[in-house]
C-alpha positions as CSV (number, residue, x, y, z in Angstrom):
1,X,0.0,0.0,0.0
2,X,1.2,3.3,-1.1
3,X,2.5,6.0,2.3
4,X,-0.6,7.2,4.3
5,X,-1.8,10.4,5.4
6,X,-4.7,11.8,7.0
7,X,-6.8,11.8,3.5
8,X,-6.0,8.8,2.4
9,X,-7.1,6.9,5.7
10,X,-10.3,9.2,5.4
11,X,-10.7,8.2,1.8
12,X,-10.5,4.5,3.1
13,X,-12.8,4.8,5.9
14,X,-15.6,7.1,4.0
15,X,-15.6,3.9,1.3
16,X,-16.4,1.7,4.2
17,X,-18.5,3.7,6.5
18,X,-20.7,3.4,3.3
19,X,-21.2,0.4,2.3
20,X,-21.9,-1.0,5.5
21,X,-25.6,-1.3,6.5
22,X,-26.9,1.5,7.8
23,X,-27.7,0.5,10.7
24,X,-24.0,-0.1,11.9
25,X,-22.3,1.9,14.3
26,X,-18.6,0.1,15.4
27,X,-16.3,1.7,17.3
28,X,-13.2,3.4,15.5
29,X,-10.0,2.7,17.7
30,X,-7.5,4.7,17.0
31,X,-4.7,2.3,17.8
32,X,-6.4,-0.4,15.9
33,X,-6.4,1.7,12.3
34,X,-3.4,3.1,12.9
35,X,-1.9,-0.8,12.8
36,X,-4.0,-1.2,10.2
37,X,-2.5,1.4,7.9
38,X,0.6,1.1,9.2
39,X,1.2,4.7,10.6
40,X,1.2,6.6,14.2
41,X,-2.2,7.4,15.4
42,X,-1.8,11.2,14.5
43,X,-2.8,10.7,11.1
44,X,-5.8,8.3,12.0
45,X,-7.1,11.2,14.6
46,X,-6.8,13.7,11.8
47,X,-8.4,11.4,9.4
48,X,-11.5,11.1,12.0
49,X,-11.6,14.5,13.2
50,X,-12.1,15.0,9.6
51,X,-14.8,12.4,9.0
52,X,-16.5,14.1,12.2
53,X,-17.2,17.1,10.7
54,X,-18.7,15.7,7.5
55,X,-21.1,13.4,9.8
56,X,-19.6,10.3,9.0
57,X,-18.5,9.5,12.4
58,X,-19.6,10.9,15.9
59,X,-17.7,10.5,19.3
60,X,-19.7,8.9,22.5
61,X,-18.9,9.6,26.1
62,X,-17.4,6.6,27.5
63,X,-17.7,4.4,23.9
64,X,-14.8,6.3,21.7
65,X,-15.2,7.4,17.9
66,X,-18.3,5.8,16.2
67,X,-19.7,5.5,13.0
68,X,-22.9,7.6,12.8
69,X,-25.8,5.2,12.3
70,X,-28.8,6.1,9.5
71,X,-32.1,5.9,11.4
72,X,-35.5,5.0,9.4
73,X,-37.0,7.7,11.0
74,X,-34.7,10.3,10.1
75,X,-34.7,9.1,6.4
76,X,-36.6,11.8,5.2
77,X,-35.3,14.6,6.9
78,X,-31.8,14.0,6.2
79,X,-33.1,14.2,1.9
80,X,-34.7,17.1,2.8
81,X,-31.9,18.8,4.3
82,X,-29.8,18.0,1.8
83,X,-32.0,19.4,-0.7
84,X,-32.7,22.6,0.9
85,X,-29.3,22.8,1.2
86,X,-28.7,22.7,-2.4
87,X,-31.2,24.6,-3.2
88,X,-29.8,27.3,-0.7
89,X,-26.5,27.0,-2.4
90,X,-27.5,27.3,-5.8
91,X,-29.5,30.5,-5.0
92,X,-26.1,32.0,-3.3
93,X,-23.6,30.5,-6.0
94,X,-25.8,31.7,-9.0
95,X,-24.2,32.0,-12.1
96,X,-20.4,31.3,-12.1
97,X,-19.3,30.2,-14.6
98,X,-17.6,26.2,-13.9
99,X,-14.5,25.6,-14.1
100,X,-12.7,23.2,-16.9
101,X,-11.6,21.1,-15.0
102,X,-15.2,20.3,-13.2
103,X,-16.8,20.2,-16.9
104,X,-14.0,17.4,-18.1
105,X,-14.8,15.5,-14.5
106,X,-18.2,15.1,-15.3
107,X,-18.3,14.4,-18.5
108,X,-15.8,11.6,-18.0
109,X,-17.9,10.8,-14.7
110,X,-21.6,10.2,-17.3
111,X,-19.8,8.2,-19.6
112,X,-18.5,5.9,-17.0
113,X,-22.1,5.4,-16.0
114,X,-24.2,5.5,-19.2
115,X,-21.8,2.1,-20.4
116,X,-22.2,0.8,-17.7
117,X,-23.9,-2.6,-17.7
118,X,-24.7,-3.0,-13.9
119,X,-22.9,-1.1,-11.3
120,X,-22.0,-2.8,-8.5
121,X,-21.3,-1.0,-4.8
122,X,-17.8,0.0,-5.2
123,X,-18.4,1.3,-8.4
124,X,-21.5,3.1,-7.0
125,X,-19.3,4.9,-3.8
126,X,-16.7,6.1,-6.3
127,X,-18.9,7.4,-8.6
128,X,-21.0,9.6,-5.6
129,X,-17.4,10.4,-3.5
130,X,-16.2,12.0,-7.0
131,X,-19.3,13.9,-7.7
132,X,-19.3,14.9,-4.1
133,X,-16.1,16.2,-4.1
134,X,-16.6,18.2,-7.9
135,X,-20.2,19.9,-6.5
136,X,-19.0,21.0,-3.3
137,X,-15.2,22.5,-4.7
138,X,-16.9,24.3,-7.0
139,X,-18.3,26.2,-3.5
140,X,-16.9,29.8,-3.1
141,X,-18.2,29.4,0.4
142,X,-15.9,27.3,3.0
143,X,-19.1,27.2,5.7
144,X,-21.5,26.3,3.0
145,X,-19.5,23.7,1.2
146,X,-18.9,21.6,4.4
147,X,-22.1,22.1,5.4
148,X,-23.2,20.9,2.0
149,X,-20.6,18.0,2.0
150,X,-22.3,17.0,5.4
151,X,-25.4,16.3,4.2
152,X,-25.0,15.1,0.7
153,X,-22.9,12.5,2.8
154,X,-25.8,11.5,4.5
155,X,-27.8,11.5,1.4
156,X,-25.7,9.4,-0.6
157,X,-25.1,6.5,2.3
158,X,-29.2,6.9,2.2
159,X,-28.8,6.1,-2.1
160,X,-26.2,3.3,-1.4
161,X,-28.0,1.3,1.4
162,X,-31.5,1.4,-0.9
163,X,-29.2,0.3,-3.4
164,X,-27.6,-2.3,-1.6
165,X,-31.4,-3.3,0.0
166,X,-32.3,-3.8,-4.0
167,X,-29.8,-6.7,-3.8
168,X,-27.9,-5.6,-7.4
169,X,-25.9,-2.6,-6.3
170,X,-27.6,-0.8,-8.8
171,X,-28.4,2.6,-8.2
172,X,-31.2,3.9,-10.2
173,X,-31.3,7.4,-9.9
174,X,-28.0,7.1,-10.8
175,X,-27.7,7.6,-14.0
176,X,-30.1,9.9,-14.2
177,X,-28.5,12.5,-11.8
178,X,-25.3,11.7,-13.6
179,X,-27.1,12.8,-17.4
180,X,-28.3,16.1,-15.2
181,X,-24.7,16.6,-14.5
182,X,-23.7,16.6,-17.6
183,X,-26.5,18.7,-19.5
184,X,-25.3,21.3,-16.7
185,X,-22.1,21.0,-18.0
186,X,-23.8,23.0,-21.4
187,X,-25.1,25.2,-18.9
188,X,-22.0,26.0,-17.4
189,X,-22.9,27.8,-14.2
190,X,-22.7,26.0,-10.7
191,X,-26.1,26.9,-10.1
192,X,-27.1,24.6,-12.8
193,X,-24.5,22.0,-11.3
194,X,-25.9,22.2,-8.2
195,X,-30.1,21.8,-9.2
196,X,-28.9,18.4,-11.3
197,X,-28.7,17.2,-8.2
198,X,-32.4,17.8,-7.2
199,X,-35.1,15.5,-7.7
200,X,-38.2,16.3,-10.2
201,X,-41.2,16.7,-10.1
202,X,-42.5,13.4,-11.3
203,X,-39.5,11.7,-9.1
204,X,-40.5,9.5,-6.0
């Protein structure tokens, strides 16, 4: 395995904290990833102090660092927030332009998908983690954007475990998000970027 640093062990962690059941909450020991990734527990506390403020992971008196579980009957408030967060974000973003780089991204990103055949889990997390990461740098805003990143975290474990309750990994709305993503590209403003994301009005 290549050197690890803080993001990497994030990176690692994020891909499992998702595609576990949502229902799971284990206990993150320090000393036990930091064998695992064979570095001194600095890193790992960066890496979860990191994870914290995105949501991922939540620290209990007396238990230690946690995966934060995905309750049933928060389900629909977690989608909403993340929608009125987006929605809030376009309105404030407006109409910059995106940059080059973001446009090539997703472009590259809807092509992946649209050939695909079936898309199994893996495949699933590192198409959202990208997409993720290309909507919310495209922020001017540091407090919005982590804000943002926080709840389309949530969102996304929500798309993965109805995806990985289906019993194919297949996520169906998807591709569909992903073909929004890319007619925003024509677009070319991050408010666009940022409504591709939003269901319509005929969606479930």
């Amino acid at each position: 395995m290549a050197k690890n640093n803080a993001e990497t062990i994030a990176n690692a962690l994020r891909k499992r904290i998702c595609l576990e059941p949502p229902t799971a909450s284990p206990v993150l020991h320090e000393q036990a990833l930091a064998h695992e990734f064979g570095v001194s527990r600095t890193p790992v506390r960066q890496a979860l102090q990191g994870l914290a403020y995105e949501r991922l992971v939540e620290v209990r008196s007396g238990v230690g660092t946690v995966v934060s579980p995905l309750k049933p009957e928060d389900k629909q408030r977690d989608i909403d927030l993340a929608f009125a967060l987006l929605n809030v974000a376009a309105d404030i973003e407006g109409d910059r332009p995106l940059s080059v780089e973001t446009n090539a991204y997703i472009v590259a990103l809807e092509r992946q998908v649209s050939a695909a055949d079936e898309m199994n889990l893996e495949t699933n997390f590192a198409i959202r983690s990208t997409s993720l990461h290309i909507i919310t740098g495209e922020m001017s805003s540091d407090i919005l954007a982590n804000a943002l990143k926080a709840a389309l975290w949530r969102l996304f474990r929500w798309r993965m475990a109805e995806a990985s309750e289906a019993g194919s990994g297949i996520d169906r709305r998807l591709p569909e998000v992903m073909a929004r993503m890319a007619e925003a590209t024509r677009v070319g403003t991050v408010r666009a970027l940022l409504e591709a994301q939003l269901p319509r009005a005929d969606e479930g």
